[in-house]
N, C-alpha and C positions, 0 to 999 in steps of 0.2 A: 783383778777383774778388769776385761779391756772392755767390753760390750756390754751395754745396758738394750735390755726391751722395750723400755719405755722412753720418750724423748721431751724435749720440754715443749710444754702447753698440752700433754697428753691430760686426756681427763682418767682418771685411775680410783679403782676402789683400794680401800687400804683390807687386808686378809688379816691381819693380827695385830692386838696392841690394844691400848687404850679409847683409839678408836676405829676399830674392828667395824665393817661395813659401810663407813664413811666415804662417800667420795669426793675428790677434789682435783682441782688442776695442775699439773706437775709445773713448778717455778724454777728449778736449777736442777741440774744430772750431773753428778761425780760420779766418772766410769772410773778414777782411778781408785776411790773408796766403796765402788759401788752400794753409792747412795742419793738420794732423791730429797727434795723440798717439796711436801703438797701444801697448796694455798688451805691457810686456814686451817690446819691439823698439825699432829703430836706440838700444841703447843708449852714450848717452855718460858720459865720466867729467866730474863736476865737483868741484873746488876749493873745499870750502866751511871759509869761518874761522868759529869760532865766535863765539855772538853775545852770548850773556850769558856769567858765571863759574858754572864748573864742567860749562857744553856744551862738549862736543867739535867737534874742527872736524875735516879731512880730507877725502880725496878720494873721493867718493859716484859710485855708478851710477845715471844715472838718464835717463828716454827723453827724447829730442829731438823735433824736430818732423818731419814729412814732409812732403813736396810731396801736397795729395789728387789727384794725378792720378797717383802714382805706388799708389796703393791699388785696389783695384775691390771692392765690395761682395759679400757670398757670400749664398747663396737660406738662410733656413733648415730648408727643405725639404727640397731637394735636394743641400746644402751643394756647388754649385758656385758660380763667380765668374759673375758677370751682372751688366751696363750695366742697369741699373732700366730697365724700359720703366713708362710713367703711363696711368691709367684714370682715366676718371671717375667718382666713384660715387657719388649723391646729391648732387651740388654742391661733392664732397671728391675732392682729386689723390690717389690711394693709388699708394706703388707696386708693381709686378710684375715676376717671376722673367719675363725673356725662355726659358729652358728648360721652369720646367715651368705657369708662370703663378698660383703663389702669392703672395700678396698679401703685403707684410712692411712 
């Protein structure tokens, strides 16, 4: 997958999963795994040893990755979820809220 929908700092509701209706701020986009990081969700526990003396190690929370087709992007307008419909505007793809036609 080359192209992701959604771009980072997008605010996105999650569609499936653990947690299913939540939304959050997208933090990283792997278009080559097409997958996302949203702030503050699917979070997992990781394992971490410490790396110098006198860091602490333990077991940390911290977000995993999502599938971006399990995400859909929200209007900041009308903060519903909308598939981006594309215009053309001077030579530039913008996109647009299919609900109320704001440009984001």
């Amino acid at each position: 997958m080359a192209k992701l929908h959604v771009k980072t700092g997008d605010t996105v509701v999650i569609l499936s999963g653990k947690d299913k209706g939540q939304k959050g701020k997208v933090l990283e986009t792997s278009p080559k795994e097409g997958k996302v990081i949203v702030e503050g969700r699917n979070l997992v526990t990781k394992h971490v040893k410490p790396r110098r003396q006198g860091e602490a190690g333990g077991i940390i929370k911290a977000e995993g990755a999502l599938y971006a087709c399990k995400v859909q992007a929200v209007c900041p307008k009308c903060q519903k979820a909308t598939r981006p419909a594309h215009k053309i505007e001077g030579g530039k793809k913008v996109r647009v809220c299919k609900h109320c036609g704001a440009e984001y």
